[in-house]
MIMARMAR-883613 format. One record per residue: x, y, z of N, C-alpha, C in turn. Coordinates in steps of 0.1 Angstrom, whole numbers, padded with zeros to 4 digits, always signed. Layout:
N
XYZXYZXYZ ...
//
This chain:
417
-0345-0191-0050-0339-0201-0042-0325-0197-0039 -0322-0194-0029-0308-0193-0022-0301-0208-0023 -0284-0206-0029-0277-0220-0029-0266-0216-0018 -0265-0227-0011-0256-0226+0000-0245-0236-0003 -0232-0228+0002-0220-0232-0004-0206-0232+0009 -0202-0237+0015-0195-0239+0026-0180-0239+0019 -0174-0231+0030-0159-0234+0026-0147-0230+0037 -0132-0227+0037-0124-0230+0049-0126-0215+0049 -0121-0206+0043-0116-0191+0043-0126-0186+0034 -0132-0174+0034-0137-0160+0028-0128-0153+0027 -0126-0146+0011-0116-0136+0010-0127-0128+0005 -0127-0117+0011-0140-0105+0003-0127-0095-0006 -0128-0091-0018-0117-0081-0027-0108-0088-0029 -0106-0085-0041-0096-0095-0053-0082-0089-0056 -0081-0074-0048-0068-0062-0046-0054-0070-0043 -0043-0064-0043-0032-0069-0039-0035-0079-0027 -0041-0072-0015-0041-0076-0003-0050-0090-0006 -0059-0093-0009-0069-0104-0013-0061-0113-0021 -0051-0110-0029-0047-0115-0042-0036-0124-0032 -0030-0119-0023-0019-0121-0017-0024-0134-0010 -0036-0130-0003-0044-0140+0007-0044-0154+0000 -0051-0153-0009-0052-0163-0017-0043-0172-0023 -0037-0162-0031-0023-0172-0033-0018-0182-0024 -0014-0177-0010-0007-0184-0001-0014-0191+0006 -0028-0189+0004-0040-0200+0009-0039-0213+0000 -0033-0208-0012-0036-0218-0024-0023-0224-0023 -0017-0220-0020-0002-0227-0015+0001-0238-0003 -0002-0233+0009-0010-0242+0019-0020-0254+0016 -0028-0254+0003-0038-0259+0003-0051-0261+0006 -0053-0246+0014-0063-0248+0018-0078-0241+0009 -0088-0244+0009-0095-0246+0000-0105-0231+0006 -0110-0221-0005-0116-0209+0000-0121-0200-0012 -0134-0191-0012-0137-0187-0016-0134-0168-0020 -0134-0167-0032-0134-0149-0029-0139-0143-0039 -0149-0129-0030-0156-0125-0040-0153-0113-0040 -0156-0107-0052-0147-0096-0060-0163-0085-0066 -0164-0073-0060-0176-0066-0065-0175-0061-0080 -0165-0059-0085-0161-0057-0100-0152-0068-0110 -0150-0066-0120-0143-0076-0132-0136-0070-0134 -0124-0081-0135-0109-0079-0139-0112-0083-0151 -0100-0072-0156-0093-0063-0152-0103-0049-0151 -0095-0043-0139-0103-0034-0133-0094-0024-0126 -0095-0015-0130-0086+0001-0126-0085+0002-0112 -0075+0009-0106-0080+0008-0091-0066+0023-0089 -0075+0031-0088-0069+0049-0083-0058+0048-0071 -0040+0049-0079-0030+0044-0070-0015+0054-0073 -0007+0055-0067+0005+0061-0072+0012+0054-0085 +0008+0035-0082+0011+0027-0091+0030+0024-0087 +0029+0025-0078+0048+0020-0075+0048+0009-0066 +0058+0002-0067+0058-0013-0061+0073-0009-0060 +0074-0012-0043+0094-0013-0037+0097-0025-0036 +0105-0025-0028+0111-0037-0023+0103-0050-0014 +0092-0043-0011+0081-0052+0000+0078-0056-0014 +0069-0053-0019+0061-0060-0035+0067-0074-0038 +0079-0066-0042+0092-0078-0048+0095-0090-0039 +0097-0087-0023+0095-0097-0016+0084-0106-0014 +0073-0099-0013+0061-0112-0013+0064-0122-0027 +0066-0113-0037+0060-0123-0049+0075-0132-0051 +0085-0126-0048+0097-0134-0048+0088-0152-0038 +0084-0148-0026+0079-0155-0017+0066-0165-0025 +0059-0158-0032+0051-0166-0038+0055-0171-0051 +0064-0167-0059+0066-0177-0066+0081-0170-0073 +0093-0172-0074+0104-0164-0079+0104-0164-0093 +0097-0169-0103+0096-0165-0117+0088-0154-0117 +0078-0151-0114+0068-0140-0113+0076-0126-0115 +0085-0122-0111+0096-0112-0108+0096-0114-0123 +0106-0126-0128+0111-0125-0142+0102-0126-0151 +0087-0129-0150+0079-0126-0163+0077-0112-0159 +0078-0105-0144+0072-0092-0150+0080-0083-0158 +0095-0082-0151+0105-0074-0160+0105-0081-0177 +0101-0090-0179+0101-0096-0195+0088-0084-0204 +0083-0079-0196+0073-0070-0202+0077-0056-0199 +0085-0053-0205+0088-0036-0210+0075-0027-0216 +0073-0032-0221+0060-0025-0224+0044-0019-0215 +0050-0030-0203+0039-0025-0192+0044-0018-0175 +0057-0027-0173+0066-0026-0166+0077-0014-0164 +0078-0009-0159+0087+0002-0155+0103-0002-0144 +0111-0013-0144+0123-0011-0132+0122+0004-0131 +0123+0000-0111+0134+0014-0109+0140+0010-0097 +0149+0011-0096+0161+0014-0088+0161+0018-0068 +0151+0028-0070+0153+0036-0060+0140+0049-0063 +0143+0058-0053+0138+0068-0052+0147+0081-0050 +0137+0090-0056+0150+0105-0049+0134+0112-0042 +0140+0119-0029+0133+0127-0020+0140+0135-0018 +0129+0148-0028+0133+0165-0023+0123+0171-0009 +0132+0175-0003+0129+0191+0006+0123+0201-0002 +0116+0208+0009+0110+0217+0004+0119+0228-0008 +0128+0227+0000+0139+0239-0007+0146+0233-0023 +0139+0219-0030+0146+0216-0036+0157+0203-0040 +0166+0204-0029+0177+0194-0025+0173+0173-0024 +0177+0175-0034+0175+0158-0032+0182+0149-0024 +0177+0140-0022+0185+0128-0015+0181+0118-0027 +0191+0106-0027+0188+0099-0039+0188+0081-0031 +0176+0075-0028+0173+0070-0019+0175+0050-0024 +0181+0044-0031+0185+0036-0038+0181+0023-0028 +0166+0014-0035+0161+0003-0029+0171-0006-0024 +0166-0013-0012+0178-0025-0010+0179-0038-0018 +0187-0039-0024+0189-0056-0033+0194-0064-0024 +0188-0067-0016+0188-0078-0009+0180-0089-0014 +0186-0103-0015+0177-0113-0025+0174-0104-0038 +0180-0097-0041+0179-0096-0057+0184-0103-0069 +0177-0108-0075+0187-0118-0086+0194-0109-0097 +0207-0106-0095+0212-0100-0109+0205-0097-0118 +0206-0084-0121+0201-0081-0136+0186-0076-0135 +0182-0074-0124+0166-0071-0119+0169-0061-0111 +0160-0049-0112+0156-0041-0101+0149-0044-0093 +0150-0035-0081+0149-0035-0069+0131-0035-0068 +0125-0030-0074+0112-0022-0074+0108-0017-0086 +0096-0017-0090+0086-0010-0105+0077-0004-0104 +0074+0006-0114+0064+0010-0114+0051+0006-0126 +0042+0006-0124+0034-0002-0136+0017+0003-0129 +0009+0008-0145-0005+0012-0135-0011-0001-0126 -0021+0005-0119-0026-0006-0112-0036-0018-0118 -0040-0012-0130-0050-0018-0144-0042-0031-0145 -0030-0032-0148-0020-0043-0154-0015-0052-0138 -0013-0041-0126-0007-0049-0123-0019-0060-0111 -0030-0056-0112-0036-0060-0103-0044-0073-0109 -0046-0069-0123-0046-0080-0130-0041-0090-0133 -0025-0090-0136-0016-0100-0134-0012-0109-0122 -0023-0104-0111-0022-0107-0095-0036-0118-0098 -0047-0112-0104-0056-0119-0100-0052-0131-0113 -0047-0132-0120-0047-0142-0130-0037-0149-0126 -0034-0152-0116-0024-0161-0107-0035-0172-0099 -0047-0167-0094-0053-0167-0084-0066-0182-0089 -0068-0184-0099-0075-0196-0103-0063-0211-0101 -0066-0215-0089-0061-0228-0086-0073-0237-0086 -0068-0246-0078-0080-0262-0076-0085-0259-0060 -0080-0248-0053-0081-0248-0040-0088-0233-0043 -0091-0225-0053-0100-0212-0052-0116-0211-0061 -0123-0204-0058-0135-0205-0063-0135-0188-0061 -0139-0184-0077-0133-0164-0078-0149-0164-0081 -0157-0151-0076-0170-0148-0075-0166-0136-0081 -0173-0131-0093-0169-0115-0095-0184-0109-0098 -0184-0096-0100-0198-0090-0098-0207-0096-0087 -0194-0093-0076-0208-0099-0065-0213-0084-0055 -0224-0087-0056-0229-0078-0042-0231-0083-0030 -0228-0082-0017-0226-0087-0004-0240-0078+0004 -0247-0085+0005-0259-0082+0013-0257-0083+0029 -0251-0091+0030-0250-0093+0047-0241-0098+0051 -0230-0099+0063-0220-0106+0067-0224-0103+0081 -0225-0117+0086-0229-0116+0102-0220-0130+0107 -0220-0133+0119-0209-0142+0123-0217-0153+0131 -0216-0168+0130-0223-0178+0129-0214-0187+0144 -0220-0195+0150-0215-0201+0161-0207-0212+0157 -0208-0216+0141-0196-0219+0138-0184-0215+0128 -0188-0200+0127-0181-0189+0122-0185-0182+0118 -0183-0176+0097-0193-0167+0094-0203-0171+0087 -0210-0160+0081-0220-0162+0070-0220-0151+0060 -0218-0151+0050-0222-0136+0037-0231-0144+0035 -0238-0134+0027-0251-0135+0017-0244-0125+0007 -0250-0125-0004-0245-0124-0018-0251-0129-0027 -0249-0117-0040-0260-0119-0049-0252-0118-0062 -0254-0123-0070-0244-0123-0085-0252-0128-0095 -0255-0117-0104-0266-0119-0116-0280-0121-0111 -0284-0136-0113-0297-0135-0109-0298-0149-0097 -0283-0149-0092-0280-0162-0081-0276-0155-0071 -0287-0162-0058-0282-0152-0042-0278-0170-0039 -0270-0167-0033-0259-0174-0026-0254-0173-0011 -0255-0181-0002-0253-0180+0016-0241-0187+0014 -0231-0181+0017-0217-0187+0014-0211-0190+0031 -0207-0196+0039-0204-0200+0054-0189-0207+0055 -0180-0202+0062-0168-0208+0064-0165-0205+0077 -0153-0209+0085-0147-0204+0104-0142-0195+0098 -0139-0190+0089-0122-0172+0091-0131-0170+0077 -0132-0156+0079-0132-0142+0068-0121-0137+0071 -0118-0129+0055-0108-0121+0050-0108-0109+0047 -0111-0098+0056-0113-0082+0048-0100-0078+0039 -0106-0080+0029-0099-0071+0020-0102-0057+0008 -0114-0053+0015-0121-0049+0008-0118-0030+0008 -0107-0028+0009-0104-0013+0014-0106-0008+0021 -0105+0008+0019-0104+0020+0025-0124+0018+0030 -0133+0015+0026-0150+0014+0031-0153-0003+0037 -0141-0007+0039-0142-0023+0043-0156-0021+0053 -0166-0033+0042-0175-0041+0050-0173-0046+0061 -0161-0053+0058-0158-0063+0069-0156-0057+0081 -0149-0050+0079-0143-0040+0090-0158-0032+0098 -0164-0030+0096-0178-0018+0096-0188-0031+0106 -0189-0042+0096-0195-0053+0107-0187-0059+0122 -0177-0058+0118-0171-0069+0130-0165-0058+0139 -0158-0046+0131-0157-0039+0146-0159-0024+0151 -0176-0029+0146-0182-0020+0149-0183-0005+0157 -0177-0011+0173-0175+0002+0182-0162+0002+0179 -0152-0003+0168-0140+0000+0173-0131+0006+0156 -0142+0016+0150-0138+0017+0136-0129+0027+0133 -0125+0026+0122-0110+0035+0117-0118+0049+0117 -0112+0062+0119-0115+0074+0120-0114+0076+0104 -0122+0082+0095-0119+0090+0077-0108+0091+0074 -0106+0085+0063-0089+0085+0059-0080+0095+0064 -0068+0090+0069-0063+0107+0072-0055+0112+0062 -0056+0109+0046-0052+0113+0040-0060+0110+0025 -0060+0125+0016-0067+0123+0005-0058+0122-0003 -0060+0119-0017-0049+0115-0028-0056+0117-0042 -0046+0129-0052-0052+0127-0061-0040+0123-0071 -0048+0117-0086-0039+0108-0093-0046+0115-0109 -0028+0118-0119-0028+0119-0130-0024+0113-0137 -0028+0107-0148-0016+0108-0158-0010+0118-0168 +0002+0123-0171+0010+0132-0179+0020+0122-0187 +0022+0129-0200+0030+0124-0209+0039+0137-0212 +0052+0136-0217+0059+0148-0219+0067+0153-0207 +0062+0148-0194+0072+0158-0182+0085+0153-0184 +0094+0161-0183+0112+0161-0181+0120+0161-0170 +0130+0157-0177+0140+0154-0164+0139+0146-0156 +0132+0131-0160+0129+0120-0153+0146+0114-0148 +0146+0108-0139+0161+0101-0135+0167+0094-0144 +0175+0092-0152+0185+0085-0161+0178+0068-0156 +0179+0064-0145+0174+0054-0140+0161+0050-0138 +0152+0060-0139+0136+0057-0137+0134+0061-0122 +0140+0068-0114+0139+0065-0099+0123+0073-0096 +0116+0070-0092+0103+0074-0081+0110+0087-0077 +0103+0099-0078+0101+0109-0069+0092+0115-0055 +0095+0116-0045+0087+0119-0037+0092+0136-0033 +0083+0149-0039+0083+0160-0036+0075+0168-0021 +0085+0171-0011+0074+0173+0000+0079+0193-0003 +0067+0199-0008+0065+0209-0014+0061+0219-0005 +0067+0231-0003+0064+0242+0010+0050+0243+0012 +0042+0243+0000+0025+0249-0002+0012+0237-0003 +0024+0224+0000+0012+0214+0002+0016+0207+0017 +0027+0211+0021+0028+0203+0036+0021+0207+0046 +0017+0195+0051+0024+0185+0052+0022+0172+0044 +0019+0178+0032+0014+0169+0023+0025+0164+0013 +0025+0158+0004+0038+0156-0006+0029+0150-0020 +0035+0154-0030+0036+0156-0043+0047+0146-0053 +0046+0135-0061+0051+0126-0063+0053+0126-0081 +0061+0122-0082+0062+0116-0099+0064+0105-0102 +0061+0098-0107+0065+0084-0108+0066+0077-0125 +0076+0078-0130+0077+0073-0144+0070+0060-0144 +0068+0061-0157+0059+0048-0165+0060+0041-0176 +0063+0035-0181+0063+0027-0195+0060+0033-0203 +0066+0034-0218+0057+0046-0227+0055+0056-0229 +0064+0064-0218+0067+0080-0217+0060+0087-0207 +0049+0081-0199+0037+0082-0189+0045+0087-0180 +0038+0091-0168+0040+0096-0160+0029+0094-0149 +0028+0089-0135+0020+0087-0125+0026+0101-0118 +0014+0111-0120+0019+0126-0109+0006+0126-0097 +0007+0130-0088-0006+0131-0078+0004+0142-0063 -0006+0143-0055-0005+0148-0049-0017+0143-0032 -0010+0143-0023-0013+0136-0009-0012+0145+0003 -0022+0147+0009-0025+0160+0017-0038+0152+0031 -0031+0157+0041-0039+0150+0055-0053+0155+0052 -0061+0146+0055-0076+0154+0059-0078+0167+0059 -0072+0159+0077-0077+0175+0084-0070+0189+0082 -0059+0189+0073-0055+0204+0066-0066+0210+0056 -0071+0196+0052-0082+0199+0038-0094+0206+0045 -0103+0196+0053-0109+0206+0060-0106+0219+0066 -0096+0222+0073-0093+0229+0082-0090+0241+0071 -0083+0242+0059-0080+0250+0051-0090+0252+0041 -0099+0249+0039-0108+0242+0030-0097+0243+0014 -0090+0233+0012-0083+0235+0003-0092+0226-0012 -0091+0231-0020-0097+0226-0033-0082+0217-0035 -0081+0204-0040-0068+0199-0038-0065+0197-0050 -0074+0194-0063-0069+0201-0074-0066+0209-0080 -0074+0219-0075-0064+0234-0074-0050+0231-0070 -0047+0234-0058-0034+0232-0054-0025+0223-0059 -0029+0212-0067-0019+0200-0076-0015+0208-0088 -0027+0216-0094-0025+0222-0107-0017+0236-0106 -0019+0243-0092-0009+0252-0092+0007+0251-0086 +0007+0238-0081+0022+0237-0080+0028+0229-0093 +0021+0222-0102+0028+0222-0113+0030+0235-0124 +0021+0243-0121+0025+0257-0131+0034+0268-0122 +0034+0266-0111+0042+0275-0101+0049+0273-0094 +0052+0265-0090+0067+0257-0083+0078+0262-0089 +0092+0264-0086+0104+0267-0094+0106+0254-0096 +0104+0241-0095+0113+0232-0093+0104+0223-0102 +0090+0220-0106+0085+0217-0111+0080+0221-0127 +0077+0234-0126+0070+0241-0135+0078+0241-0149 +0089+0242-0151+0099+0240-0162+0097+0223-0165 +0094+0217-0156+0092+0199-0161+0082+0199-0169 +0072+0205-0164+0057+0205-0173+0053+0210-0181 +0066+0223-0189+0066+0231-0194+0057+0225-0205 +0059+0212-0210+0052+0211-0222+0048+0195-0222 +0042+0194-0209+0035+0182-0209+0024+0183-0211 +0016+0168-0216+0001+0164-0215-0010+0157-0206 -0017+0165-0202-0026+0158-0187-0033+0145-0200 -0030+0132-0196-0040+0127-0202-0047+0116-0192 -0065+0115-0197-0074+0113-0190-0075+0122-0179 -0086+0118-0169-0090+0132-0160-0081+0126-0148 -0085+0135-0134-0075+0139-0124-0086+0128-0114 -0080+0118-0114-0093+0111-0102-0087+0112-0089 -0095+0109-0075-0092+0112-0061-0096+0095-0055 -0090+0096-0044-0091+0085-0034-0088+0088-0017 -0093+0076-0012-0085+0081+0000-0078+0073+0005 -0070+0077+0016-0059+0069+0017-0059+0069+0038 -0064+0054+0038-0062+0051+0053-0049+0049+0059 -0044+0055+0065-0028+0054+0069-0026+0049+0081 -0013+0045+0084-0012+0035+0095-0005+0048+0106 -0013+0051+0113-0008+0068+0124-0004+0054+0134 -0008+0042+0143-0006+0037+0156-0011+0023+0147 -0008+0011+0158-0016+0000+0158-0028-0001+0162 -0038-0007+0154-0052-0006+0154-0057-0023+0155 -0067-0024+0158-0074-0042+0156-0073-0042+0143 -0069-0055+0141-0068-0061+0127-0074-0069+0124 -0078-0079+0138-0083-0089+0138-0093-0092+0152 -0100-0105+0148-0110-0107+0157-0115-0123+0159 -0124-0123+0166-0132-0133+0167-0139-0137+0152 -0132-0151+0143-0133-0156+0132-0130-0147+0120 -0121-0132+0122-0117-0124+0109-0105-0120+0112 -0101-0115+0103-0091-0109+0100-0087-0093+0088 -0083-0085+0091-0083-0072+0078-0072-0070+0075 -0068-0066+0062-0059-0063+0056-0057-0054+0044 -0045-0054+0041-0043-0039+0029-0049-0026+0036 -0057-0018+0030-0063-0003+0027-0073-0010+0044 -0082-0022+0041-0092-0027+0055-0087-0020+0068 -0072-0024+0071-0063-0026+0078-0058-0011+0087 -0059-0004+0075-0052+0011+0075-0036+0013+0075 -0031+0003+0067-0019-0001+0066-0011+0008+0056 -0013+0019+0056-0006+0026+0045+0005+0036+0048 +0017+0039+0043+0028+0041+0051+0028+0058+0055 +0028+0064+0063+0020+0077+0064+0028+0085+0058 +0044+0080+0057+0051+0091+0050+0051+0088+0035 +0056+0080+0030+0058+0077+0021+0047+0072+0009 +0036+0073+0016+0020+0067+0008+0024+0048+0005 +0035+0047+0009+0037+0030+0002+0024+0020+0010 +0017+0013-0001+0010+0008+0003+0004-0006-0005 +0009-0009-0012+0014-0024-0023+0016-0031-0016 +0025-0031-0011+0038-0037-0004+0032-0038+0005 +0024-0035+0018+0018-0040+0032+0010-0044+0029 +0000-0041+0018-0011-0047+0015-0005-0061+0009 -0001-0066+0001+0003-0081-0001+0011-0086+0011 +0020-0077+0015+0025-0086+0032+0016-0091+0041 +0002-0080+0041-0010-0084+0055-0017-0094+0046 -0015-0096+0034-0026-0108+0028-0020-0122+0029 -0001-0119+0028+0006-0134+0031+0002-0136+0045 +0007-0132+0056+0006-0131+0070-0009-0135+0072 -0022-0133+0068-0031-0135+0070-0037-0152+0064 -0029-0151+0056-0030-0168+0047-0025-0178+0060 -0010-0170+0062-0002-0181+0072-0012-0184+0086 -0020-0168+0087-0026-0172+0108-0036-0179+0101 -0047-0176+0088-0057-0188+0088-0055-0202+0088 -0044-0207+0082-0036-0220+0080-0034-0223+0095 -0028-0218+0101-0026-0222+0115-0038-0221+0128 -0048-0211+0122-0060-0214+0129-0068-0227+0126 -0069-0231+0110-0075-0238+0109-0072-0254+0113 -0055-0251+0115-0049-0265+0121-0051-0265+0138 -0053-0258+0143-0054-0258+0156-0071-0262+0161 -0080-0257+0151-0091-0253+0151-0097-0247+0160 -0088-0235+0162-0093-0218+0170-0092-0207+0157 -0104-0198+0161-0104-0189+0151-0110-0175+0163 -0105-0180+0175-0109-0168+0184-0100-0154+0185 -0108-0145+0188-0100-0133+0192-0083-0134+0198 -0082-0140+0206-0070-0143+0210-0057-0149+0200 -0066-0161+0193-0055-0168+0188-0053-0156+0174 -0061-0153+0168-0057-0145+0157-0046-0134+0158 -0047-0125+0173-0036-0115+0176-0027-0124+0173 -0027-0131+0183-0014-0138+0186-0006-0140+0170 -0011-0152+0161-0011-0153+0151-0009-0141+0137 -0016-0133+0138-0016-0125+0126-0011-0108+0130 -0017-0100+0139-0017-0087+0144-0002-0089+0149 -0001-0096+0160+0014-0094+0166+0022-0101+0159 +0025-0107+0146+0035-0105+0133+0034-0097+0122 +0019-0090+0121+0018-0083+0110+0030-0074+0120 +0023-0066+0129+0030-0054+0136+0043-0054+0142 +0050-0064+0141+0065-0072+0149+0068-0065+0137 +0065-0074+0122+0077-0071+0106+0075-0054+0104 +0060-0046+0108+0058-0033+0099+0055-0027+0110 +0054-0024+0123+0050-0014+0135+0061-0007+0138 +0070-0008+0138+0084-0001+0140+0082+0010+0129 +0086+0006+0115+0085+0014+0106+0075+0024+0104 +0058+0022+0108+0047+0027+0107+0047+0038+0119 +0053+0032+0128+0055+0042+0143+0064+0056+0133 +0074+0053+0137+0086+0067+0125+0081+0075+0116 +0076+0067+0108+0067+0073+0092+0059+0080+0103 +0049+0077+0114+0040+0086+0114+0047+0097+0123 +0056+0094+0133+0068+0109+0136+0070+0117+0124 +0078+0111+0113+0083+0123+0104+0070+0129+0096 +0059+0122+0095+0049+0126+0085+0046+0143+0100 +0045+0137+0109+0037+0148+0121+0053+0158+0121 +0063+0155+0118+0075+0168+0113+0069+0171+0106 +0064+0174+0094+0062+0181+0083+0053+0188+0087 +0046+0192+0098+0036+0204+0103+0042+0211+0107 +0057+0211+0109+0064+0220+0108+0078+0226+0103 +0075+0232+0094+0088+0229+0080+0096+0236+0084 +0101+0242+0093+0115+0248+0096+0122+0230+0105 +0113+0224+0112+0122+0217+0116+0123+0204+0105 +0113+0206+0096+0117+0191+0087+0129+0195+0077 +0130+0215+0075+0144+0221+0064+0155+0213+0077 +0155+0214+0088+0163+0213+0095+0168+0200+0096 +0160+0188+0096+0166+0172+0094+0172+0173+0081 +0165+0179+0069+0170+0173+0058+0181+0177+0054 +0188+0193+0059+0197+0203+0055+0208+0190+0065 +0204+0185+0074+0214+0181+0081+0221+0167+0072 +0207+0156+0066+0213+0147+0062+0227+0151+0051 +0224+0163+0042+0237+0167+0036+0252+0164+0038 +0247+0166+0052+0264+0166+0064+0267+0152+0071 +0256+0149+0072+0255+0135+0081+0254+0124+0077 +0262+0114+0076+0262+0102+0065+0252+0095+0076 +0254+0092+0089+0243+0088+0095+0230+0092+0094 +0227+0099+0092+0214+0110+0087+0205+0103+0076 +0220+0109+0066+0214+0103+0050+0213+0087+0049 +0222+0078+0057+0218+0067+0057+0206+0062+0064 +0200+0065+0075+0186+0067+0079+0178+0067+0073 +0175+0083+0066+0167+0082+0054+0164+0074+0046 +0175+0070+0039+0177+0061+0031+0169+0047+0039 +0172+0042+0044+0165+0031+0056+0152+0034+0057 +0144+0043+0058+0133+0042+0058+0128+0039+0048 +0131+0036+0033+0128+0034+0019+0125+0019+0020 +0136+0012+0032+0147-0004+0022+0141-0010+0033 +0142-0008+0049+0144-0019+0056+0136-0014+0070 +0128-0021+0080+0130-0018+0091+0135-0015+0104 +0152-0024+0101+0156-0023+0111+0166-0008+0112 +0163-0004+0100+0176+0011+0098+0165+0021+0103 +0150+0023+0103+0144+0028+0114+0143+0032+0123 +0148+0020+0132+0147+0017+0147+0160+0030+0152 +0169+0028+0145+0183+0034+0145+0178+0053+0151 +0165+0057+0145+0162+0068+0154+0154+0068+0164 +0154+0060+0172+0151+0059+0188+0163+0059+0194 +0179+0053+0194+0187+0055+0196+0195+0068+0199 +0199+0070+0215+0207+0083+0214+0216+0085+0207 +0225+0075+0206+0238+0079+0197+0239+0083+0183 +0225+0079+0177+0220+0083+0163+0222+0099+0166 +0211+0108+0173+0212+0122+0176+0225+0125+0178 +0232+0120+0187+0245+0126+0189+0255+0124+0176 +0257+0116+0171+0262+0108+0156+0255+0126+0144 +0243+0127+0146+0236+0138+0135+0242+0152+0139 +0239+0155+0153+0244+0165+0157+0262+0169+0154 +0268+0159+0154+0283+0163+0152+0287+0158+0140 +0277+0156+0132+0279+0154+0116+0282+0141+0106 +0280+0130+0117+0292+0120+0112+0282+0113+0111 
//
């Protein structure tokens, strides 16, 4: 016997981006279901860093959240900022923006994704949510008065119908695969693989995130990321089509730039890989893509929302899950859930706050195909406080982005200043 169960919103994945949805659905009031194909808590293959975007949504969904998480040292990591080396070595030391920061808090943390995605979904039990876990999704097809899943959990199939679905379901979004069909994301254009190490050295006095863009993996980049405990989040991020194209074994190449690198190999001198070396892929935001549609909406990883330079992808993913709470709230008050009204509503504010920045990231990620001219921006930031403050801007904000479309920026770089 199939039980049928009607509700306002469908959130499919319980991830940052889902977690986000929900919240701010639960906040609004509005009443919605979301099903989750695994049990929390539940691992999920990540760099594990959270900036300044992170901190903003949850500041947005609730400002204690912030202060129970830094109250846990033991799972939590503050950091500050980031440093970004050049190939040749040379860092820049890239310090988050505290803006709305409450004294005595950093800017950004690091923390695995086990803890922190957990601590997302155990937010997420209100009077306005109904959590499905171990569900399988049999079918999602779209109904004349919106959608329909079918779903099966244990030994209960379930026709679940609401006006707005929620893709949140990643990098193999269902949602995404049904609704737009002729119009789907191209294979990640980037793979990612993820360690843990204990023992590496020379972590920043401060905890700061590293981002290494390394001669022998670009245009790819190579990261460290401290952790609670003496841990270490190390991985390594490399386009597709180099992978193909080179046929590169990419753990090979992770494991030999930690034993062979000058700049590395002395950190690792006497560290410990612990657990194994897992992979993922990583859908990046290269242009603006459909987000949304006639009665849906996609977000996080769904979306391809991932920052092409920087791999940041926490942070957009809970922004496209707020943003997506707000257009369903406003769809449901208008009661349009059409193609039109959702751009309007969701795509052209997701892409207003994050398309600037996503546009750039994907310029500088396409510099690093060629490393004499990316030694050449970075040798410059050295000289150029306009430069190095740019850079920096691409970390914190997106309106210090914008700043390189402007001539006077190049002329400002060019004469040093």
């Amino acid at each position: 016997m199939v039980r049928k169960i009607n509700t306002q919103v469908i959130i499919v994945g319980a991830g940052p981006a889902g977690a986000a949805a929900s919240i701010f659905l639960s906040k609004a009031e509005v009443p919605h279901v979301i099903l989750e194909k695994e049990k929390f808590p539940r691992d999920k293959v990540c760099g594990d860093a959270c900036g300044g975007k992170t901190a903003f949504v949850l500041r947005k969904a609730n400002p204690h959240w912030l202060q129970e998480i830094f109250q846990h040292h033991s799972q939590y990591m503050p950091t500050p900022g980031a440093l970004f080396f050049a190939p040749d070595g040379k860092s820049l030391s890239i310090p988050f923006s505290r803006k709305n920061v409450l004294a005595g808090q950093a800017a950004g943390f690091t923390t695995p994704r086990l803890t922190f995605d957990n601590f997302l979904f155990e937010k997420l039990a209100t009077a306005y949510s109904v959590i499905h876990q171990n569900v399988s999704v049999q079918s999602i097809e779209r109904m004349p008065e919106g959608v329909k899943v079918n779903f099966t959990q244990d030994d209960d199939r379930v026709e679940l119908t609401a006006p707005l679905i929620i893709g949140a379901d990643g990098d193999k979004s269902l949602v995404r695969k049904v609704f737009l069909n002729h119009h789907t994301s191209p294979k990640s254009n980037c793979v990612a693989l993820r360690a843990y190490y204990k023992g590496v050295t020379e972590i920043h006095p401060e905890n700061y995130i590293e981002l290494h863009y390394l001669p022998e993996i670009l245009p790819g980049y190579f990261w460290i990321f401290p952790l609670p405990n003496g841990l270490t989040n190390v991985g390594v991020g490399v386009l597709s089509e180099r992978i193909r194209k080179k046929k590169l074994n990419l753990r090979e190449e992770m494991l030999s730039a930690i034993k062979n690198n000058p700049h590395l190999r002395r950190r690792f001198s006497n560290a410990t890989l612990i657990d194994t070396i897992q992979g993922w892929g990583i859908p990046m935001g290269m242009k603006r893509e459909r987000v949304s549609g006639d009665n849906f909406m996609l977000t996080g990883d769904a979306a391809s929302l991932v920052d092409p330079f920087t791999g940041e992808g926490i942070g957009n993913a809970l922004y496209s899950g707020m943003l997506a709470a707000q257009a369903a709230q406003e769809a449901l008050h208008a009661d349009k859930a059409d193609a039109a009204f959702l751009e309007k509503h969701y795509d052209d504010k997701l892409f207003g706050k994050i398309g600037a920045e996503l546009k750039t990231s994907a310029l500088l990620q396409r510099m690093c195909h060629y490393p004499w001219l990316f030694r050449f921006v970075l040798n410059k930031a050295y000289n150029s406080p306009t430069l190095n403050h740019a850079i920096q801007g691409m970390f914190t904000g997106v309106n210090l982005r914008d700043e390189l479309r402007k001539p006077a920026f190049y002329a400002n770089v060019l004469l040093n200043r």
